[in-house]
N, C-alpha and C positions, 0 to 999 in steps of 0.2 A: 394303789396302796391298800394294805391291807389292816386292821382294827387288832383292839390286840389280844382280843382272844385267839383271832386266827393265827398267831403263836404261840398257843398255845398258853398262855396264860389265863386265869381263873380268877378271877377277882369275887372273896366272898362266899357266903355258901345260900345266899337264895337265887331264886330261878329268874332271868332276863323278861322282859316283854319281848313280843315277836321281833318289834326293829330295836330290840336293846337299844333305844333311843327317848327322849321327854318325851314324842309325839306317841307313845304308846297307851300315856295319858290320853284318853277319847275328847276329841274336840280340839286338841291342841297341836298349832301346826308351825313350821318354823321356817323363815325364807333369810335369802340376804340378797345383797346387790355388793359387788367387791370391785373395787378399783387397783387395776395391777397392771401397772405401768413401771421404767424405769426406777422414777421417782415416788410413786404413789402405790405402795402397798400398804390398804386397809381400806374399809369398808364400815357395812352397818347390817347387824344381823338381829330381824326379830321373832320376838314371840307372844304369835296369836293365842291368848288363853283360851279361848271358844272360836265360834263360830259368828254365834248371832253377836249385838253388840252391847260390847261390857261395857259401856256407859248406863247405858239401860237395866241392864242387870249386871250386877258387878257382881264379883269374885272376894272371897275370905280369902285375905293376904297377910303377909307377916313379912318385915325385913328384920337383919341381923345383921352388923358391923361388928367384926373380930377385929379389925386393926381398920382407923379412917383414914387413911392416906389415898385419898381419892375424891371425886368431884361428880359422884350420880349425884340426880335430882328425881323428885318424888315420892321420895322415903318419908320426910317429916309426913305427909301425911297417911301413906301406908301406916305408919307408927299409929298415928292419932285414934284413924278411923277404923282400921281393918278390914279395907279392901282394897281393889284394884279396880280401877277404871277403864285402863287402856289397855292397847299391844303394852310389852316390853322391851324398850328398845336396846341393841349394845353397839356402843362406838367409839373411838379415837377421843382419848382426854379436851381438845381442842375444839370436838365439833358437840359435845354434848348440847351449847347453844342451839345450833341450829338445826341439831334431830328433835330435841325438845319442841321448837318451833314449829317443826313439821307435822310432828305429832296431834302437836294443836288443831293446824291446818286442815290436815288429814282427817282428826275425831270429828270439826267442826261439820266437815261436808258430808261425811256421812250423817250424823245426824239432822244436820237439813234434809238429806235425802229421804230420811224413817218419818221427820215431820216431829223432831224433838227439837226443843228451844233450848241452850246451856248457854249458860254465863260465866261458866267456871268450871275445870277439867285437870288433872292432874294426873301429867304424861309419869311415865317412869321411864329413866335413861340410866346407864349403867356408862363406863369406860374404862379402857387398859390402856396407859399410854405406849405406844406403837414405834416409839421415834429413830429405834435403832435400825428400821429397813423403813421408813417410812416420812418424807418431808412431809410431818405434821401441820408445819405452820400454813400451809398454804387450802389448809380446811376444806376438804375436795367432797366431801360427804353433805345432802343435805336434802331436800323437798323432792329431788326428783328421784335421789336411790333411796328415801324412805319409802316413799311410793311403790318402788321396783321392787324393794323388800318384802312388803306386805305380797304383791301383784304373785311372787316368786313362794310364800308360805306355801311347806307341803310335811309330809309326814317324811318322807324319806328323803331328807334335806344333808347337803354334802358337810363332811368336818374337814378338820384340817385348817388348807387358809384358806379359807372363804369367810366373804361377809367379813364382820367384827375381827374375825381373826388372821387377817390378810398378813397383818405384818407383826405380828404378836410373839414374845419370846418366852418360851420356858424352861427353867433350870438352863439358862444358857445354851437350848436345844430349840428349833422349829416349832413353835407352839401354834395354839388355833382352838376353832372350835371343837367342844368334843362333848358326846352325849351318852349315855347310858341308862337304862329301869330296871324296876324288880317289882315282881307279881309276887304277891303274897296272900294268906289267908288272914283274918281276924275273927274269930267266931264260924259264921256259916257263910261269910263273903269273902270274895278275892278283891284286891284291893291293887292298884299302879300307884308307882311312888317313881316320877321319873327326873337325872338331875342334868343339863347341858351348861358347860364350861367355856368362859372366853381366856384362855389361860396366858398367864403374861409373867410370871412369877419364879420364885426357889433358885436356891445358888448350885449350881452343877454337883460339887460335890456331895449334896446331900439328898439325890434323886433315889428311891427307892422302886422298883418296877416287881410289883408281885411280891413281895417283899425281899427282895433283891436288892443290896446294895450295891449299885452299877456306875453310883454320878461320878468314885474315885477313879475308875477306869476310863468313864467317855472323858473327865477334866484334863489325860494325861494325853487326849486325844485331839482336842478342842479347845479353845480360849475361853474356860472358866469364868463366871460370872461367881464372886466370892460371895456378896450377899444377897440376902433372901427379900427383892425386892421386887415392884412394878405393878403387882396388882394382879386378881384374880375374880371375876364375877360368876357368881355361881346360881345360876336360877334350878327352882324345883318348883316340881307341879304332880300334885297328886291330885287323886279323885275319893282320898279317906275323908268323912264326917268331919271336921273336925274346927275349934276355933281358930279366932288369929292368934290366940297365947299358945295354945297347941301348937300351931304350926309354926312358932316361933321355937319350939323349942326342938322343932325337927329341923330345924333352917341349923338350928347349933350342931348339929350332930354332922355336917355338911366339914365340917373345919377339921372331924376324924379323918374323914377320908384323904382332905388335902395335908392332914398330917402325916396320910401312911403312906405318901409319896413321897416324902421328903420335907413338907412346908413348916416352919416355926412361927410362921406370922410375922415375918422381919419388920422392924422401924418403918421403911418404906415400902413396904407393899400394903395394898387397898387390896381387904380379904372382905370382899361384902355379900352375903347373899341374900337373893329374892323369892319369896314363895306363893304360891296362890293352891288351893284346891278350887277345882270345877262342881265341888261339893259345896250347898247353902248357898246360891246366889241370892242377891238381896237386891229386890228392884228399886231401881230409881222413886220411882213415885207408887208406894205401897198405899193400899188400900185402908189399910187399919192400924192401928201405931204398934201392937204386939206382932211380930212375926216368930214360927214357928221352925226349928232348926235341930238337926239330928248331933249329936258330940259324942266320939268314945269316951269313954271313961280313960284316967291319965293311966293306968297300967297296962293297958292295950295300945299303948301308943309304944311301946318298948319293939315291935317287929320293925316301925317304920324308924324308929333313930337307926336300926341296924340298917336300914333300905337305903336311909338318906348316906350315912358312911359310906355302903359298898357302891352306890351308883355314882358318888361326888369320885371316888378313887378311881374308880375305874373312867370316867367320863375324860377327865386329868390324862390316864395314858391314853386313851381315842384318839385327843387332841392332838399329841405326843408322834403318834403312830400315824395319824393318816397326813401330818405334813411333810412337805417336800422339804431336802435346803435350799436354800432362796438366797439372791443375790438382790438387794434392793439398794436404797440411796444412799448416795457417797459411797459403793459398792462394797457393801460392808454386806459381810454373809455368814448366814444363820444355819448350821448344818444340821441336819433332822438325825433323830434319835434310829430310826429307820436304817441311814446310811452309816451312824457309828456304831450301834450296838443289836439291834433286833437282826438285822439281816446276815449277823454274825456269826450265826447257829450256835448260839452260848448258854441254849435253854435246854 
């Protein structure tokens, strides 16, 4: 499969990171474990904010909900406090239980390992519900493909259907995971702002690709999905200065992107996104009650809304582009954008 610039497509006018991928952000690394079986396509895909462990020194985070039709956990206190604690996890509406519980599991042993004491931890979990290739009910995700998840984190981590995005639909096309960055300048620094997609959303006819409108063509091709539903999670990860209000308001500028694909934020889709910078870690157990923290100023944050739009757009066709069509439960099948329209030579 090919990504979609290698079509020739150009999303944007600033420059990609080497793997035009989130992992371009230093320290950030992304695995899955996918379950793909007749019945069971989907999975659980995370994301390692660092290296060392974010309990300990946690990460300046920020969430944003565009539309809550959906069921992540971890946010009230992302909100509250303005950080992140753990990996990030993304899974199947059904098993959010029980990757949250892993999570737990997971933070817990590790930090017995470091010789850290916690009594209280706050996983973050994301979901798309998957149900249209995928018997949900039977909740096949949990302690041991979190594990495998983490075990599997790497920088050049596969899109498409893998992990989280095993049985995922978008604009009533192949969806999945999909990632993208953009290296930028601010003053006399270069700066990563990187965005990765579990895309499950947008009703056929209003697909934009490049700003191409193509969804009334593949709809005349394909069994249309009319409305703009199912849910999209969209995590970013820079490494800019910046607060959790700051990067709240980079996290907004995420819902551009999904807009110039086609999305309106329908009734029933869950449009939530997650942020952290690897910039201002804030230890656990700080030595003196003032800590000391770098911020741009709010006009110099104007490069990176433009970063967070072109990387969330383009992340959306990655997704788009490197899945297959797939035939999953109750043999119900999801034809990829690939097989209706990219490979069409229409560009």
């Amino acid at each position: 499969m090919k990504r979609i610039r290698e079509y020739g497509i150009i999303i944007g006018n600033l420059a990609p990171g080497p793997l035009n991928k989130i992992t371009d952000v230093e320290g950030v690394l992304v695995g899955h474990a996918t379950k793909n079986t007749r019945d069971h396509k989907t999975g659980v895909t995370v994301i390692m904010p660092c290296q060392d462990n974010p309990f300990l020194r946690k990460l300046v985070a920020a969430a944003y909900v565009h539309n809550g039709f959906g069921k992540s956990q971890g946010l009230i206190q992302v909100e509250e406090l303005g950080t992140l604690e753990t990996p990030i996890a993304l899974t199947n509406t059904l098993n959010i239980g029980k990757v949250h519980d892993a999570l737990v599991d997971l933070m817990l042993e590790r930090c017995r390992k470091e010789g850290a004491e916690i009594t209280s931890i706050n996983p973050v979990v994301g979901e798309c519900n998957d149900s249209v290739l995928n018997k949900i009910c039977d909740r096949v995700v949990g302690l041991e493909e979190v594990r495998a998840a983490l075990e599997d984190a790497t920088s050049d981590f596969e899109e498409g259907a893998a992990g989280a995005g095993c049985g995922t639909v978008c604009y009533g096309l192949k969806g999945g995971i999909g990632s993208s960055s953009r290296r930028f300048q601010i003053g006399e620094e270069t700066y990563t702002l990187g965005a990765m997609v579990q895309s499950n959303f947008g009703s056929t006819e209003n697909l934009m690709v490049g700003g191409l409108a193509v969804g009334k063509e593949i709809a005349r091709l394909t069994e249309p999905t009319a409305l703009d539903r199912g849910s999209v999670m969209t995590i970013i990860a820079t490494d800019l200065p910046v607060s959790d209000r700051q990067l709240k308001r980079i996290l907004k500028r995420a819902g551009v992107g999904l807009s110039r694909t086609g999305s309106y934020m329908g009734h029933g889709s869950g449009d939530i996104m997650i942020g952290f910078t690897t910039a201002n870690r804030i230890p656990e157990q700080a030595e003196k009650e003032l800590l000391s923290v770098r911020i741009l100023k709010e006009s110099a944050l104007e490069t990176a809304f433009m970063a967070a739009a072109e990387a969330t757009e383009e992340a959306v066709l990655n997704s788009l582009a490197m899945a297959k069509t797939t035939t999953g439960h109750k043999g119900n099948v999801v034809h990829s954008l690939t097989d209706l329209w990219l490979s069409k030579e229409r560009i």
